[in-house]
N, C-alpha and C positions, 0 to 999 in steps of 0.2 A: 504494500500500500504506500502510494506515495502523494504528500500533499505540500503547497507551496502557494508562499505567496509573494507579490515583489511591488514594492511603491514609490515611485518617482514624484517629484515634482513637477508639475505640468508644462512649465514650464524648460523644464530639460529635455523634455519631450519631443525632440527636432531632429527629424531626418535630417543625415550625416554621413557622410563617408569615415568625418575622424571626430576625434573627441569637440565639444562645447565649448569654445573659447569665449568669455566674457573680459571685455580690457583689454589693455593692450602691455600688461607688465610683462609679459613675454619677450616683448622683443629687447630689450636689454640685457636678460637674464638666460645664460648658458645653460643653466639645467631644468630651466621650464621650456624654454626652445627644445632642449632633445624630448622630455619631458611628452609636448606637443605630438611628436610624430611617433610615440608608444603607444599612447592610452588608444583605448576602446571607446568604439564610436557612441556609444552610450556614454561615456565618463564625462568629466567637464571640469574646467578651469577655470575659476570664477576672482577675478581681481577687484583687490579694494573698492567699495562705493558701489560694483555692481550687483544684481538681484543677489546671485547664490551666495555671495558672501556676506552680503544683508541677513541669508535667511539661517545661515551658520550662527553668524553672531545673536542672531533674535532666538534658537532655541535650546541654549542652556537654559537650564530649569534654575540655577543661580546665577543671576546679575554677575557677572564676571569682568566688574571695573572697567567695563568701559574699553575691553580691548579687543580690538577689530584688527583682523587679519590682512594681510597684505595679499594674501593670495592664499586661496582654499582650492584642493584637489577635492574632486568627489568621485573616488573608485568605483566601477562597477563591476570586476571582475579581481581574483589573487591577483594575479598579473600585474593587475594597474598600481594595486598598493607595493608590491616589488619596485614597479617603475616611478613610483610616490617616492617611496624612502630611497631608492638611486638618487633620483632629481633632487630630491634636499640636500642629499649630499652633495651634489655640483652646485646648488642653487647660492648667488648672494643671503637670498633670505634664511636659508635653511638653518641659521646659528640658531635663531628663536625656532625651536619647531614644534608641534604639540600636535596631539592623535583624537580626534571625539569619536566615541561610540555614539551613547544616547544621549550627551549631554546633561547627565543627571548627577553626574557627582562632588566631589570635592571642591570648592571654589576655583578657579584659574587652575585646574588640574587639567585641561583641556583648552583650554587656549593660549594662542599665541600672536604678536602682533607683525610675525613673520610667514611661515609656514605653516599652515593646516592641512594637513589629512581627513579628510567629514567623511566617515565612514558610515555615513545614514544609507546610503543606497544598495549597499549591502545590509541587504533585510531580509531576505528570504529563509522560512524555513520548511526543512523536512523531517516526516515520519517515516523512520527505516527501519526495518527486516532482514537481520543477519548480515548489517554493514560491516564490513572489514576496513580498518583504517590499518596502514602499517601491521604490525603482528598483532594485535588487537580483533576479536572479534564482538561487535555487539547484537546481541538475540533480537532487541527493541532500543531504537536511539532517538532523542530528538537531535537534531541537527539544526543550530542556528547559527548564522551569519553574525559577524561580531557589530555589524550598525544595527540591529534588529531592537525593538521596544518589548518589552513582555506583551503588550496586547498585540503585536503582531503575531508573536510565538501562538499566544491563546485564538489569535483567530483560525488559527492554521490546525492544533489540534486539538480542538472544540469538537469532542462529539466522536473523535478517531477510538477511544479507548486508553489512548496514551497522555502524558500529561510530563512535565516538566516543572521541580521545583525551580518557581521564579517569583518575584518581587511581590508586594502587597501594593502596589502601585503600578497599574499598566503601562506608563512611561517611563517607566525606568530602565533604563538601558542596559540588556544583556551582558555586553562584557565586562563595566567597572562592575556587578554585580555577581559576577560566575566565577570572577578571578580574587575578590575580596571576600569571602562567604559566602555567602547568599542566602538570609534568611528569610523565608515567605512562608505564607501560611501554612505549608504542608510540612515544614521542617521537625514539627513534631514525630510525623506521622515515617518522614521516608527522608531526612536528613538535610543538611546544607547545598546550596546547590553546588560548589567548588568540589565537595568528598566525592557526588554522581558524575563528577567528569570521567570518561573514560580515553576523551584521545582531544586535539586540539591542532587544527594547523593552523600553524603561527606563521608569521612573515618577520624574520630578524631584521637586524638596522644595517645588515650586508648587504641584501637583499634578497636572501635566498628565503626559502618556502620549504618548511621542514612539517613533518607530523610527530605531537610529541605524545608519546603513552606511558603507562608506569612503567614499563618492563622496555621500551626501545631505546638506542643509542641517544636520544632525547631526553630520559627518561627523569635527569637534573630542571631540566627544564619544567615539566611538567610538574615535577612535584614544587618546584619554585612559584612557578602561576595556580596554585592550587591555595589562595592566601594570599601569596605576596602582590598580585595587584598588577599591573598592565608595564613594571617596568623594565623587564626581559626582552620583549617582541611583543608583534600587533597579531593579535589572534582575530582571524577572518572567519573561521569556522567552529564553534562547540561542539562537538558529540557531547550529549548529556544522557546517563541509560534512563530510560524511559522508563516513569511508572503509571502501576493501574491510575486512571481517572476518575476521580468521583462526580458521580452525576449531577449531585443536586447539591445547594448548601443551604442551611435555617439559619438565618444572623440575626441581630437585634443591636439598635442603639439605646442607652438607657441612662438620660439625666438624671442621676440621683439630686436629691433634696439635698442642699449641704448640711441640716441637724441627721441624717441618716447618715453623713459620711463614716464618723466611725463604726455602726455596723456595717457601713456597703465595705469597707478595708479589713474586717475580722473575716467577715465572708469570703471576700477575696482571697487570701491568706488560705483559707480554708481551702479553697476551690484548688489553690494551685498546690495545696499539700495533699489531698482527697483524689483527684481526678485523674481515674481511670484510662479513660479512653484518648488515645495518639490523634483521632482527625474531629476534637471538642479542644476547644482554645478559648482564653477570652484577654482582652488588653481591658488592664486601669489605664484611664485616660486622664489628665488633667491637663484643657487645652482653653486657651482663648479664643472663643470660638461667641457666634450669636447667639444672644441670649432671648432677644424678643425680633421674630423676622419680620414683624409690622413697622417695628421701629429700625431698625438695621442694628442698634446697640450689641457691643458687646462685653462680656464678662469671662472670667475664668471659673469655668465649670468640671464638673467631675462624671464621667460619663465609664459604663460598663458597656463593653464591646466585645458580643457573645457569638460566637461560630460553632455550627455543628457541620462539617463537612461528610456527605456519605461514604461509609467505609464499603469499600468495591470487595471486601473478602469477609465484612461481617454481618450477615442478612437479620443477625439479632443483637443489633448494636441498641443502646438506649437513645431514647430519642430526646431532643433537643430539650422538650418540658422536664422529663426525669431527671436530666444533666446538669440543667441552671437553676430549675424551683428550688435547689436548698441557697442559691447564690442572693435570688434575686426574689422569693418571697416575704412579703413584710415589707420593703423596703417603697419609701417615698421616690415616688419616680416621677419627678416635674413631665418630663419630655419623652415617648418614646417611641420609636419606632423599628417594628419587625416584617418581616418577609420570610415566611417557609417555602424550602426549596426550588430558589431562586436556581437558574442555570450554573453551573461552577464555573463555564467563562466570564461570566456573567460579574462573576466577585471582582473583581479588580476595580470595577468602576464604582463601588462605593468607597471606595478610598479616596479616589482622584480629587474629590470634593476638599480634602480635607488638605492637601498640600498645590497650593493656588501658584502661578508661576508669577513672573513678574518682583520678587524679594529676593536678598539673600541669607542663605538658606545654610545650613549643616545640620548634620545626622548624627550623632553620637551616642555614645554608651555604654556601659561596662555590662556586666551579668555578675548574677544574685544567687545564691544556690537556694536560700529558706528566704524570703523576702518577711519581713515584718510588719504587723501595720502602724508602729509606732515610722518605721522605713515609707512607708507611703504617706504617712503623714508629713512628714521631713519633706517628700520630694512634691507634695505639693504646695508645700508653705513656699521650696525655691522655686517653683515656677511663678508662685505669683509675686515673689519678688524680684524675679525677673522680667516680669511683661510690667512692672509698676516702672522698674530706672528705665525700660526702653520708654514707656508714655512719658516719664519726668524729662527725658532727654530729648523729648521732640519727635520719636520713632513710632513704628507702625508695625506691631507683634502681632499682628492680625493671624490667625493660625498656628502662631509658636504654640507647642504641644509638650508635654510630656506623658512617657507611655512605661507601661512593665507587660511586657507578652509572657505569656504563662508557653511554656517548653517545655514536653513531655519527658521525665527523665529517660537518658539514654537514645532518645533519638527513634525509641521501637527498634533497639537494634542498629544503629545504622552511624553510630559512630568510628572513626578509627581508633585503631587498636594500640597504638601511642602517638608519644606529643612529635611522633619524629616523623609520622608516615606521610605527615602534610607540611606545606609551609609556615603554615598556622597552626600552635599549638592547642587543641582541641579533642584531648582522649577524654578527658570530663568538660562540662556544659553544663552550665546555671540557667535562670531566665530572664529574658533579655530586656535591660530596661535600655529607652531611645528618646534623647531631647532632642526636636525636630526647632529648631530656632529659624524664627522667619526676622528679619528687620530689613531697613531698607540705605538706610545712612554708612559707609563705610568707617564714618568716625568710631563706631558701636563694634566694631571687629574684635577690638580684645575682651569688651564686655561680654559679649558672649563667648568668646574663649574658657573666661573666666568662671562663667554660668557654666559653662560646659565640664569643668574640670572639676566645680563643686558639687555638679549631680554625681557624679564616678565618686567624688570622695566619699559621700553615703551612701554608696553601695560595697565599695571596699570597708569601709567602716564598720559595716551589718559583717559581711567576711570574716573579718579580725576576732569582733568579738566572741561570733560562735566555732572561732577557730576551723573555718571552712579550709577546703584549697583555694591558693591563688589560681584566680581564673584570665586566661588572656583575654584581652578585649577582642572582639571579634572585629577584625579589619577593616569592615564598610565602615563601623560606626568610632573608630579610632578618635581621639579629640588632638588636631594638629598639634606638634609643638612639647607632645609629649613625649617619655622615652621610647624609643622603638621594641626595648626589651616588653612593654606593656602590653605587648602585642605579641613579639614573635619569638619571644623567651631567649632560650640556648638554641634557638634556630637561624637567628642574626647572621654569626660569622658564615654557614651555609649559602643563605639566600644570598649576600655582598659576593661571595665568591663565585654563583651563578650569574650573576650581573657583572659580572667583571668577564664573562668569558660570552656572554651572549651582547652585551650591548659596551664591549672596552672601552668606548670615546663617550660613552655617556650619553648617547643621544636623546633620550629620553629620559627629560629630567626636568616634569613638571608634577607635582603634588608631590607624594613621598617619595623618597629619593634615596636608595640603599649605596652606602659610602665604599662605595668601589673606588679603585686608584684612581681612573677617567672622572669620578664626580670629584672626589677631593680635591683633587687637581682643580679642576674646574671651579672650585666652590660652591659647589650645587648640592652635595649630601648633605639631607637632615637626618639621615636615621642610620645612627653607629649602635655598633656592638657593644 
C-alpha cells in the first residue's frame, strides 16, 4: 500500500525546463550560478525582497528578529539539497547559512541573513511494506520527507491502519521534532518519536547522500541524530516503524473553578499515580488564555485536558467516563467542552488553537517522576507571575501556557535499554512538564529565559527531595543557555566527536551547537562536555 502526498506553493507552480529563479542575486555569485544549472525544474531560487523568500521569512512559527535571507533554495528533490549544500559552499553568502524544516523550532535556529535551504517542498509522505533501507528491513514504515508538517504526515495516513508518533500540534515540523525527541500524544502508549527511527537518509555538508541505520557503517551517525538534533546533516527522508492507528479519540477541555483548584491538583496527582491505561492521558494546564469570548478579556486559568485514544489491541479497554469520573467528579467546572470519538487525524487541530503564530515563542521543560500538588501549585503561582512582569513591561502573553502531561511509566514497553543506546539519555522517563512562553518584545528574551529556568528548578526540586533519579531534559524542550550535560549526560564527548567527523568546518551552526574543533575555532559552540 502506498500513499502520498506533495504541496507546493502556487505560485512555484511554473512550467520550466530549469529551476524558478526569483532576482537576480545570481548573477554575481559563483555558487548560485553553478547552483542554477543543477537544481530540478521544480526547485526554485528565491532572492531577497522576492515572493519565496517573503514566504520563508513569514513562516516561522517564532518571530525570528527580523532576519530575512539573502537568498532561499527551495529543494524539491535529494539531489537539489546535495547541490544546496555544494553551492553554499562556493557561494559568497554561504558563511551565514541555516537549514528550515517546518519552521517551528528554537528561535533563529533556522534562519539566516545569508543562505537558506526551505526544505518545505519536500513534504511528501509514505506508507511502506517490507521497505529495505541499507541493511535494515522495515515490516511497516512511515516515510516522511524532512520539510513535511505533522498534519501533512496525518493526512496521508489517516485511515491506512498505520500511524506515526508525531507532535500534539499539526504544524510542527517533522525533522526539529524526530531528531530532538519527539513527544506527542501517543508516547505513552508506543514511545518517543526519535527511539521509532529505524533508518534516515541524511545529506552531509560534503555533499554526499548517505543512509544511516543502527547497525550500518553510519550507524555513529544515526545514533547521534536520535536526540542530538539537526546538527550532523540534513535529513531528507525519516523511516519511522509504523504503529497500529487508533480510530477514534474522546477529549474534553475542562475550566476548573479556581476554589476547586486544590482538589482538581490532589486529583491530578492521583490520576497520574493510579492510571492504568498507555493511550488515556491528560495535561494540567495553567494558560493565559480567554476568559469571557463576548468580551475578548483574558485571565490565567486552570484547565484539565483529558484524552482517551482507542486502543487498536484492547477491544475491553475502559472507557473515557470510567477513566476521568474519579478525576473530574465533584469538581466546579466554569467552562467545558467534550467531543466523543472525534476522528484520531482529527486531534491535532484542537491544539493548533492554542499556540497562535505571529509571537515569540519557546518550548521548555524538565520531567517529574511523582509530581506533587503542592509542585502544581508552585508552577502555577510562576506562570502567573510571569504573564503579570510580561503585562507590567508593556508585552503581550496572550497564550503563554504552562502544562504537566501525565507519561505512562515505561513507555508500554518501549523505552531503551540504556542511557547509551540513544543520543539522548533516556532509559528512565518522568512526566513531562512544558512552559510554552508567547511574548512579543525582544527586550523580554532573558525574562523568559529566566521564567524558563525557574519552572525546571521546581521540578528538579520535587526530584531532590524525594530522592528521585536525575532525569535528562528531553531535547525539544531544552531551556537555551543551559548546560548541555542537562540534557545529554556522559553522552557529550560522543555526540562532539560525531560532529567533528560529519560536519568538520562547522557548517551548521545555528541553535545548539556541539563544541567540535570547527565550532570552537569558529566561536560558535555553546554546548561543551
Amino acid at each position: 500500500m502506498l500513499h502520498t502526498t506533495l504541496s507546493l506553493p502556487l505560485f512555484a507552480l511554473v512550467a520550466s525546463a530549469s529551476a524558478l529563479i526569483q532576482g537576480d542575486c545570481i548573477s554575481s555569485d559563483p555558487g548560485l550560478k553553478w547552483l542554477a544549472t543543477k537544481l530540478h525544474k521544480t526547485s526554485a531560487i528565491s532572492c531577497k525582497g522576492q515572493s519565496l523568500q517573503q514566504y520563508n521569512s513569514g513562516r516561522h512559527f517564532g518571530v525570528q528578529h527580523n532576519i530575512a535571507a539573502s537568498v532561499v533554495v527551495f529543494p524539491a528533490t535529494k539531489q537539489d539539497v546535495k547541490f544546496a549544500v555544494q553551492a553554499a559552499n562556493k557561494s559568497t553568502l554561504g558563511s551565514n547559512f541555516a537549514v528550515v524544516g517546518g519552521a517551528y523550532g528554537q528561535t533563529n535556529a533556522a534562519s539566516a541573513a545569508g543562505f537558506v535551504i526551505d526544505l518545505s517542498w519536500l513534504n511528501s509522505t509514505h506508507v511502506l511494506k517490507d521497505v529495505k533501507v541499507s541493511d535494515t528491513t522495515i515490516p511497516a514504515a512511515i516515510a516522511y520527507q524532512g520539510g513535511a508538517t505533522w498534519h501533512q504526515v496525518k493526512a496521508v495516513t489517516a485511515g491506512s491502519g498505520y500511524t506515526a508518533v508525531g507532535a500534539q500540534v499539526g504544524e510542527v515540523g517533522v525533522g526539529g521534532f524526530s531528531t530532538t525527541g519527539g513527544t506527542g500524544y501517543l508516547t505513552g502508549a508506543y514511545g518517543f518519536a526519535s527511539d521509532r527511527l529505524a533508518a534516515m537518509e541524511v545529506v552531509l555538508m560534503s555533499g554526499e547522500i548517505v543512509n544511516a541505520t543502527k547497525t550500518n557503517q553510519h550507524k555513529d551517525l544515526f545514533w547521534a541524530l536520535q536526540g542530538g538534533g539537526g546538527q550532523f546533516g540534513i535529513v531528507t527522508t525519516f523511516y519511522q516503524t509504523a504503529a497500529a492507528e487508533p480510530k477514534t479519540v474522546d477529549v474534553g477541555f475542562h475550566v476548573i473553578d479556581d476554589a476547586h483548584l486544590p482538589m482538581a491538583r490532589h486529583r491530578t496527582v492521583k490520576f497520574f499515580s493510579t492510571n492504568k491505561d498507555p493511550f488515556s492521558l491528560m495535561f494540567y494546564v495553567v494558560g493565559y488564555i480567554p476568559s469571557d469570548i463576548t468580551t475578548g478579556s483574558y485571565a490565567v486559568k486552570t484547565l484539565l485536558y483529558t484524552l482517551r485514544f482507542s486502543d487498536p489491541s484492547n477491544p475491553n479497554q475502559a472507557s473515557y467516563n470510567t477513566t476521568f469520573a474519579p478525576l473530574l467528579a465533584g469538581l466546579n467546572i466554569s467552562s467545558s467542552l467534550s467531543q466523543p470519538s472525534i476522528p484520531f487525524a482529527e486531534i491535532q487541530d484542537w491544539a493548533d488553537a492554542y499556540f497562535p503564530t505571529g509571537f515569540r515563542r519557546a518550548h521548555t521543560g524538565a520531567q517529574i517522576s511523582v509530581p506533587t500538588a503542592a509542585y502544581l501549585a508552585s508552577a502555577t503561582a510562576q506562570l502567573k507571575s510571569h504573564v503579570d512582569a510580561l503585562l507590567k513591561a508593556g508585552d503581550d502573553p496572550r497564550s503563554a501556557l504552562w502544562a504537566l502531561q501525565y507519561v505512562h511509566p515505561g513507555l508500554n514497553g518501549h523505552l531503551p535499554a540504556s542511557d547509551t543506546e540513544t543520543a539522548w539519555p533516556h532509559a528512565v522517563v518522568g512526566h513531562q512538564a512544558l512552559f510554552s512562553a508567547a511574548w512579543r518584545e525582544g527586550k523580554n528574551d532573558a525574562l523568559v529565559a529566566k521564567q524558563s529556568r525557574a519552572f525546571n528548578a521546581l521540578a528538579r526540586a520535587v526530584q531532590a527531595k524525594q530522592r528521585r533519579v536525575v532525569l535528562s531534559d528531553n531535547p525539544g524542550y531544552a531551556v537555551p543557555g543551559e548546560k548541555a550535560t542537562t540534557v545529554y549526560g556522559g553522552n557529550m564527548a560522543r555526540l562532539i566527536a560525531v560532529k567533528e567527523k560529519y560536519d568538520p568546518e562547522c557548517r551548521l551552526r545555528k541553535g545548539r551547537v556541539f563544541a567540535s574543533a570547527g565550532c570552537v575555532e569558529g566561536k560558535w559552540a555553546n554546548m561543551f562536555a
